[in-house]
Each structure stands twice: as C-alpha cells, then as structure tokens.
C-alpha positions as CSV (number, residue, x, y, z in Angstrom):
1,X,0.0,0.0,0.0
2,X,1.3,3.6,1.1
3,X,4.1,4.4,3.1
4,X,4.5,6.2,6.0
5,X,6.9,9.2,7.0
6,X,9.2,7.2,8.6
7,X,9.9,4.8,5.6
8,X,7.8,2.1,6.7
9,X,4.8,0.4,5.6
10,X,1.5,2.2,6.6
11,X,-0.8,-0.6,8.6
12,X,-4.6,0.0,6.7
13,X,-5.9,-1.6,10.3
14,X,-4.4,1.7,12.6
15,X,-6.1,4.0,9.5
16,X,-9.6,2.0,9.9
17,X,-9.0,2.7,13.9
18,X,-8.2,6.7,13.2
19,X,-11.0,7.6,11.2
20,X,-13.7,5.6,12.9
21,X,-12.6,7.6,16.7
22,X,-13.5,10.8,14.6
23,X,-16.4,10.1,13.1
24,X,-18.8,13.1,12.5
25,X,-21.1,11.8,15.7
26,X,-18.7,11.5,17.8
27,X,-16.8,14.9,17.5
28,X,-20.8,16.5,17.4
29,X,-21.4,14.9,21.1
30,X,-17.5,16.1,22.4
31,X,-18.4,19.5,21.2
32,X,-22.0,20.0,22.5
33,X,-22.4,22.1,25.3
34,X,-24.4,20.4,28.1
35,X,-28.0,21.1,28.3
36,X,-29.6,23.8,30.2
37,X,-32.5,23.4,32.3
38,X,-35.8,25.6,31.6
39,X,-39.7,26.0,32.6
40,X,-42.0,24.6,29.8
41,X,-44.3,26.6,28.3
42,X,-47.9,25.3,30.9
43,X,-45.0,26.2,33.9
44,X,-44.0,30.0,32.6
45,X,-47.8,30.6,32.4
46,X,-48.7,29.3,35.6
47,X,-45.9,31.5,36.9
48,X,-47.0,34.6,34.9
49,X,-50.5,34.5,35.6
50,X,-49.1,34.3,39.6
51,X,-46.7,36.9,38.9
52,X,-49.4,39.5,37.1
53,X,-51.9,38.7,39.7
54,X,-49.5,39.8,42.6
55,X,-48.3,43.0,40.4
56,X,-51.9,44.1,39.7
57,X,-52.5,43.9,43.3
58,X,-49.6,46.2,43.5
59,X,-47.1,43.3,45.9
60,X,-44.7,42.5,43.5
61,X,-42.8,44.9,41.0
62,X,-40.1,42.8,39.1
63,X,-38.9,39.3,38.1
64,X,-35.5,37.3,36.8
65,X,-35.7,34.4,35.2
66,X,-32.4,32.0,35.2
67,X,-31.4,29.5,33.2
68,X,-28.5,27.0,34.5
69,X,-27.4,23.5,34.3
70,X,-28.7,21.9,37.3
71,X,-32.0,24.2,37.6
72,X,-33.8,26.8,36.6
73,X,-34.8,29.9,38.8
74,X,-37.8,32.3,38.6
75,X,-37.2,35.2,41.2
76,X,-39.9,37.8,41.9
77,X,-38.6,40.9,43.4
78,X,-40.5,43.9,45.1
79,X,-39.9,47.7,44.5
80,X,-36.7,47.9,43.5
81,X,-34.9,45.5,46.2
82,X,-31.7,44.3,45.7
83,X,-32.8,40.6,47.0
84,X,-35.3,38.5,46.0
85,X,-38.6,38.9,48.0
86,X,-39.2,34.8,47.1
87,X,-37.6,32.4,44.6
88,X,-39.2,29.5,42.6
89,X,-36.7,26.7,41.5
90,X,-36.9,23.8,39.3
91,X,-34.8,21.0,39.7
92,X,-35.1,18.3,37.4
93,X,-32.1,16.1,40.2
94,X,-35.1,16.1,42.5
95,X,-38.0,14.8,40.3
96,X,-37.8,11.3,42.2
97,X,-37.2,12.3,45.7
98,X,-38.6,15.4,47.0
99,X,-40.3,17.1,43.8
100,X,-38.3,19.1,41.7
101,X,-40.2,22.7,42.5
102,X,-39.3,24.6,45.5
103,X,-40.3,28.2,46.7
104,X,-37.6,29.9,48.5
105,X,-38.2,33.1,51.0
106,X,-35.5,35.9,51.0
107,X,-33.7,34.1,53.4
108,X,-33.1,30.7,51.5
109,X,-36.1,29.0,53.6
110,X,-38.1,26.5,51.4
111,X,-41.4,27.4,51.7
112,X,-42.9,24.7,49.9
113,X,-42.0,21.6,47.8
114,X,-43.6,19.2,45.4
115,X,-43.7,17.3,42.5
116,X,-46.4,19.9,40.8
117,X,-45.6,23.8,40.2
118,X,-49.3,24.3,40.6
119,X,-49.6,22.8,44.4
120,X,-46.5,24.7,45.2
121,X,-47.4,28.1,43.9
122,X,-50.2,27.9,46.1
123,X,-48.2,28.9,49.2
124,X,-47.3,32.4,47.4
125,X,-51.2,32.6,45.9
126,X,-53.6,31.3,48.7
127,X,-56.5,32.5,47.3
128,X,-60.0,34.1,48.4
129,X,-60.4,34.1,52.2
130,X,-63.7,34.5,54.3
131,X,-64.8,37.1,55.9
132,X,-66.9,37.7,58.7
C-alpha cells in the first residue's frame, strides 16, 4: 500500500481505527455544550399569571428568570430590592425524591415543595379568604 513518514509500511488496520474515533457523531457529542434546564411553556404561564396577579395587586414589581445546568430559577422581586422577596426553583435532580419545584423566601427557607408547580405556587397565591 502507502508508506508512512518514517519509511515504513502504513498498517490500513491503525487507519480504519483513526477515522472511525473521529467520526462526525462523535466529534458533534465532544463538542456540544451540556443542556440547560428551563420552565416549559404550561410552567411559565402558571408563573406569569401568579406573577401579574400579585403585580396588579400592587405586591410585587419585578422578576428574573435564570437558566442553569442543574436548575432553573424564577425570582420575583418587590420595588426595586436588591434581594429576592421569594424564589421558585426547578430542579429536574429532584423529580424522584422530594419534587423538583421549591419556593424559597428571602432568606433561603423552602417554603414549599412538590412534585407539581401548581400545588406549590399555592403557598405564594392562597386564594380568596372568608370574611366575617
């Protein structure tokens, strides 16, 4: 066959070996930045309709949403404070034990934790209350 640089004969076996390690697939996956978790589209509207609720009402002024490998973070914020008045996580690690959602207070308490965004926005949104 071909020779090598080094004035031997070129092995066709050690080729075969080279060009299947860098096959197009396997370069794609080596080169693919990991995924980043997110709120599906049902979660960001359960969220929003909380969120313009509470600002209608006049409680809350601002949110941040963040997007990061290991969770995903929804932070309401009111009247220009530098904090986070409370904070709603997703965290995809927890589906199986706890619930992956969590509502944080300022101070890093969990408020509430489930398996469904819906039961555990209900702490921040308790609804209509009787009066007497």
């Amino acid at each position: 066959m071909g020779e090598s640089l080094q004035g031997g004969v070129k092995d066709d076996r050690s080729l075969l070996k080279f060009s299947k390690s860098l096959s197009p697939k396997a370069t794609s996956r080596a080169n693919r930045a990991p995924e980043r978790i997110s709120f599906s589209r049902e979660e960001l509207t359960s969220l929003l309709n909380l969120y313009g609720r509470n600002v209608s009402n006049g409680v809350w002024c601002d949110y941040a949403m963040d997007f990061l490998y290991d969770r995903a973070v929804f932070s309401i914020y009111r009247a220009n404070s530098a904090h986070a008045l409370y904070t709603i996580e997703k965290k995809p690690k927890l589906r199986n034990k706890q619930g992956q959602y969590q509502v944080l207070n300022r101070q890093g308490r969990v408020l509430k934790r489930g398996h469904q965004l819906v039961q555990v926005l209900r702490v921040l949104d308790p609804g209509f209350a009787v009066v007497k």
